[in-house]
Structure formats: structure tokens, C-alpha cells
C-alpha positions in Angstrom: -32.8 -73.5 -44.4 -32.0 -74.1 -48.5 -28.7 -73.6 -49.4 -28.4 -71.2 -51.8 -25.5 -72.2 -54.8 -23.5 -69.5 -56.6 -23.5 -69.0 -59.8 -20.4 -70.7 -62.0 -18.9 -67.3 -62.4 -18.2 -66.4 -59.0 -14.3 -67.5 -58.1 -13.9 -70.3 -55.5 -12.8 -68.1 -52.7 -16.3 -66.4 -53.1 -18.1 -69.3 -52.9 -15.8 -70.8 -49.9 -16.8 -67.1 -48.1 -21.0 -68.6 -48.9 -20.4 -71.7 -48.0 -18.5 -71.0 -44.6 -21.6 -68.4 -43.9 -24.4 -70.7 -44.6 -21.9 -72.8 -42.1 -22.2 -70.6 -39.4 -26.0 -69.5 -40.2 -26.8 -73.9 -39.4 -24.9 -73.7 -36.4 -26.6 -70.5 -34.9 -30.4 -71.6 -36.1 -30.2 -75.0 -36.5 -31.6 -77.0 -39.6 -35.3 -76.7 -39.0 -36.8 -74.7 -41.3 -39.9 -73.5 -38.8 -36.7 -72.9 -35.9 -36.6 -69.5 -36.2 -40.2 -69.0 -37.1 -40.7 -70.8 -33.2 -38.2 -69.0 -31.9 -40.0 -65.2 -32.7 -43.0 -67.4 -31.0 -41.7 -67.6 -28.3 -40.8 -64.6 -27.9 -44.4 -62.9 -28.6 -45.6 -65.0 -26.1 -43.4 -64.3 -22.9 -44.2 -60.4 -24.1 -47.7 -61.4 -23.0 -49.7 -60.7 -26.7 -51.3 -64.0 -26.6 -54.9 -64.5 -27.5 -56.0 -63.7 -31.1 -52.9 -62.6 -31.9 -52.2 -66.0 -34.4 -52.1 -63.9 -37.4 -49.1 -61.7 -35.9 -47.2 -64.7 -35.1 -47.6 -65.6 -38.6 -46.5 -62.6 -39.6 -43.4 -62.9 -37.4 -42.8 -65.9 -38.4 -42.7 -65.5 -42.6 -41.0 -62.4 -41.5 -38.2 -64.3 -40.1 -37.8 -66.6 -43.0 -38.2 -64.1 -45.6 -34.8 -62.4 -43.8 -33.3 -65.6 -42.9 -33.5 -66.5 -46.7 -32.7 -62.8 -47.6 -29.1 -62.7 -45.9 -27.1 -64.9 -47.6 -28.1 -63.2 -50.7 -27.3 -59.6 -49.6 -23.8 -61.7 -48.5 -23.1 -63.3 -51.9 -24.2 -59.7 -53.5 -21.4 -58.0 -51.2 -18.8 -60.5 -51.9 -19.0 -60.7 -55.8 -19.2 -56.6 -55.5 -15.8 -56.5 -53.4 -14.9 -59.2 -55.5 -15.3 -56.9 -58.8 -13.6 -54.1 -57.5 -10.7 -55.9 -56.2 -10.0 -57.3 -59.7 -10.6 -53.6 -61.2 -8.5 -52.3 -58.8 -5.6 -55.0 -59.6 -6.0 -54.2 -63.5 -5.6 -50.6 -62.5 -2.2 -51.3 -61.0 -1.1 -53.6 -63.3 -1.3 -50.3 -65.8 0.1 -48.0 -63.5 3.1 -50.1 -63.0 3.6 -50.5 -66.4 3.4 -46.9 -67.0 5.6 -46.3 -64.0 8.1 -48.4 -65.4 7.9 -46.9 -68.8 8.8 -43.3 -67.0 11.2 -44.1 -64.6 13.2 -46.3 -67.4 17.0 -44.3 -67.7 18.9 -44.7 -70.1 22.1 -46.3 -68.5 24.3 -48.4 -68.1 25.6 -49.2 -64.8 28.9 -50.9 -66.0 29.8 -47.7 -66.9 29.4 -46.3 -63.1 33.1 -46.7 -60.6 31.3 -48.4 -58.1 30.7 -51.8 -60.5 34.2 -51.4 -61.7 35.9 -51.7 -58.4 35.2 -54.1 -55.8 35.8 -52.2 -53.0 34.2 -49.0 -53.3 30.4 -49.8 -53.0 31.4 -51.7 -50.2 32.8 -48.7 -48.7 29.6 -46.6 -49.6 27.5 -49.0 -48.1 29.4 -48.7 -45.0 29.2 -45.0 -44.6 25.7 -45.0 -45.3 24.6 -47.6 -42.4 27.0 -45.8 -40.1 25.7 -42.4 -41.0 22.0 -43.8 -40.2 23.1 -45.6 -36.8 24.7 -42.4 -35.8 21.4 -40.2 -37.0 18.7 -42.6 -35.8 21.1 -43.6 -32.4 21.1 -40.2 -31.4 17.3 -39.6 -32.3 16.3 -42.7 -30.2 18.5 -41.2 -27.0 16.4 -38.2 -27.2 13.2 -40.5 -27.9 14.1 -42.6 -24.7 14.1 -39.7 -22.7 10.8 -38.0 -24.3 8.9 -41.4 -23.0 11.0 -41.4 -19.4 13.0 -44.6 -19.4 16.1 -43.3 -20.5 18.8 -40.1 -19.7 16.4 -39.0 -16.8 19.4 -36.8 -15.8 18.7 -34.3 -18.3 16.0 -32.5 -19.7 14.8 -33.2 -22.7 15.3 -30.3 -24.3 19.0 -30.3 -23.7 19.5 -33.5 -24.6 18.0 -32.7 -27.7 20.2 -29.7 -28.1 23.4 -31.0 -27.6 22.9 -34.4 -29.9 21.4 -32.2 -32.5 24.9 -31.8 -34.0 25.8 -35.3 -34.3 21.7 -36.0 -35.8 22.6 -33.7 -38.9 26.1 -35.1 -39.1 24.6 -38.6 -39.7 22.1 -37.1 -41.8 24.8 -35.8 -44.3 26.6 -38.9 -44.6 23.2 -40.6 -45.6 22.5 -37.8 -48.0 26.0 -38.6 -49.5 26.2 -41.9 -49.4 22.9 -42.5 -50.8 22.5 -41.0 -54.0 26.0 -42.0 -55.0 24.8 -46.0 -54.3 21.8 -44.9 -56.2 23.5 -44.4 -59.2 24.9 -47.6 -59.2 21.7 -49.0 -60.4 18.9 -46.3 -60.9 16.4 -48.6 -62.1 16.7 -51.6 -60.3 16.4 -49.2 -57.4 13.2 -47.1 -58.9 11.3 -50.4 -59.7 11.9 -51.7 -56.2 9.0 -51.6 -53.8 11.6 -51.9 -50.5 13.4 -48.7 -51.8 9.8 -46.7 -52.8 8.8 -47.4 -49.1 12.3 -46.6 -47.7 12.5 -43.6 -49.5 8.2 -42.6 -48.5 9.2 -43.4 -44.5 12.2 -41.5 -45.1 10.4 -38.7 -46.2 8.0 -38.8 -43.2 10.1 -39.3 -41.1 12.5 -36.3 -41.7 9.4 -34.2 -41.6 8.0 -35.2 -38.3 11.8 -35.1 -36.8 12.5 -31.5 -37.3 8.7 -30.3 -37.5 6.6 -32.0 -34.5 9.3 -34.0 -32.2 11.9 -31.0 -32.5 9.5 -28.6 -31.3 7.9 -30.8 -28.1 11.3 -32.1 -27.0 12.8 -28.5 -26.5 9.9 -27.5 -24.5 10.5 -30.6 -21.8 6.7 -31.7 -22.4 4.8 -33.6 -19.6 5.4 -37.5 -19.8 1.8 -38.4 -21.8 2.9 -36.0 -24.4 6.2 -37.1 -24.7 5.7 -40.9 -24.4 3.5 -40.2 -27.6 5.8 -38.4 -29.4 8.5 -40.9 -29.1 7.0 -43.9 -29.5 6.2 -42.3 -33.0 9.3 -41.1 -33.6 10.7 -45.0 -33.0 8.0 -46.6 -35.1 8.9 -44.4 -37.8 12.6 -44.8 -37.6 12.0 -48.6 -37.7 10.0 -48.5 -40.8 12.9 -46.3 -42.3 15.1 -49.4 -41.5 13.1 -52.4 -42.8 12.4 -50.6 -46.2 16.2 -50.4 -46.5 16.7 -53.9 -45.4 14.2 -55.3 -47.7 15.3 -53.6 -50.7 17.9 -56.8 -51.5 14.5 -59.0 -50.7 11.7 -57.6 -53.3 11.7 -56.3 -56.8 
């Protein structure tokens, strides 16, 4: 088989993808050149078309080197595509985020905010909001425990669901509180901050499936299959909430 070299323009990793293809290719068909062509031999003759039948073995044979040659190309063709539209793509965000930035840009100044002026009142905040979401998503994953029938058997479902229901929304409004006040604290550093885009997307979702799909199945005690489903959503959800909060102090 002839190794086929990329071009100088293509970017290392490109021709690292070529190179461990052509890799592979050697192992599977060996170095011979004729290997495959005796291979597709072989197997017109166990078919039983021997006799005359030379110039179809030929045929099978360039065949096979013609496509043997051919797909390394199509592969270096495919990577330099996804290599062109991943570097379009990342000049696309590189824009957007600069645009983004430009929008979301307030003009303030967070020395002027209470909570930067007193050392124990974002503190405080902070503390309200965590416990507001360990109350919320505590009581949510009670009611998710029993959904997927390893937790609470003693009740239904849908009575568990109604009598934590309270203390959900009471959770819920200290977060709402909390929140936007430790928002304004530092608008954008908290608008420019991926952790806080994704906390704030998951939250979203969350919320929604909460009092749309998991509300509705868990006050009509659903079989275990269906309700197994529902909460293990519920949780994953819930978790994702979490780590976009905890990573906000880890990404920009």
C-alpha cells in the first residue's frame, strides 16, 4: 500500500488522524500490495467460478486496489472538511461572545452595592440561598426516591408529593430571594460566566419539568417503570442545577 502524505496545510492533528488510519489499514491488509487483490482470489474461487473466469479476478482484484487506494483519500477529504467547519464554527463564537459581551455590559459599579461594603451580609445571602436549595431539592429527591421505589414505601406517592409540596415552594422562594440580590453584587462577572449561564439554563429546565411532567405522574401513584423514569430525571436534573452553581467560582 503507498502512503499517501497530506498536504502542508492540513494541521498536525489531521495528519496524526491519516497517519494512525493508514496504521490500522497495514495491520488489517498487511504490506503487500497484491494482499488484497489474493485475498478477493480466494474468495472467487471457494464460490466455485473458476475456469475462464481470469479476467473477473482481475477485475476483482484492480477493483480492490483502486478502493483500497481510494479510502484514505475519502478519510483525509472528511477530516480537513470537519476540520474547516470546526475552525468556522470557533470564529463564529469568538464573535458571538464578543457581541454577547458587548450587550450584557452594565453599567455599574459593584462598590457601590451593600453586600461589598459589609463583610457579613453576602455571607449571609449565600447562606440562605444553599439552604433554600437543600430544603427545595431535599424534599424533591424524597418524592423522587419514592417515584423509583427505594425510598418512603409507606406512602403513596402522590401524598408524599402533596404534603412536601409546601416546604418545595418554601425553598424555592428563598432561592428566588436570595439569588437575584447576590446577583447584583456582580452582574457582569456573573453574565459572562459560563457556570452561571448553565446554572441558570438547568434551572430553567428543571423548574419546568418539576411542576409540568413529575408533578403530574407523582400525584397519579404511576406504576414503578414510569416512575423509576421520571425520577431518575428529576435527580439528574437537580444535580446539574448544583454543579453549574458550584462551578460558577471555577470558570469565567
Amino acid at each position: 500500500m503507498d502512503l499517501i502524505k497530506p498536504p502542508v496545510a492540513i494541521p498536525g492533528f489531521v495528519q496524526s488522524g491519516v497517519a494512525l488510519f493508514q496504521v490500522i489499514h497495514l495491520l488489517r491488509h498487511g504490506t503487500n500490495e497484491n494482499s488484497a487483490r489474493v485475498d478477493y482470489q480466494r474468495a472467487f474461487l471457494r464460490r466455485g467460478n473458476v475456469g475462464g473466469q481470469n479476467s473477473g479476478i482481475d477485475s476483482h482484484g484492480k477493483g480492490a486496489k483502486i478502493r483500497n487506494h481510494a479510502s484514505p483519500i475519502l478519510w483525509l477529504f472528511f477530516l480537513g472538511a470537519c476540520n474547516w467547519l470546526g475552525s468556522r464554527y470557533n470564529a463564529y463564537l469568538a464573535r458571538m461572545k464578543g457581541t454577547v459581551r458587548r450587550v450584557l455590559q452594565i453599567n455599574y459599579d459593584p462598590a457601590t452595592n451593600p453586600l461589598n461594603n459589609n463583610e457579613w451580609s453576602f455571607p449571609l445571602l449565600e447562606i440562605i440561598h444553599i439552604a433554600g436549595f437543600a430544603l427545595a431539592i431535599g424534599t424533591i429527591f424524597m418524592v423522587d426516591l419514592r417515584l423509583m421505589g427505594i425510598g418512603m414505601l409507606r406512602q403513596r406517592a402522590s401524598q408524599l408529593a402533596r404534603d412536601l409540596a409546601p416546604w418545595t415552594l418554601g425553598g424555592f422562594a428563598a432561592v428566588l430571594i436570595s439569588g437575584p440580590l447576590i446577583w447584583t453584587s456582580n452582574p457582569n462577572m456573573y453574565l459572562l460566566n459560563s457556570g452561571f449561564q448553565f446554572k441558570m439554563a438547568a434551572l430553567l429546565v428543571a423548574l419546568l419539568y418539576q411542576y409540568t411532567v413529575h408533578r403530574s405522574v407523582a400525584l397519579r401513584d404511576p406504576s414503578r417503570p414510569t416512575g423509576a423514569l421520571v425520577g431518575i430525571f428529576s435527580v439528574a436534573l437537580w444535580i446539574s442545577v448544583i454543579a453549574g452553581g458550584l462551578f460558577i467560582a471555577f470558570t469565567d
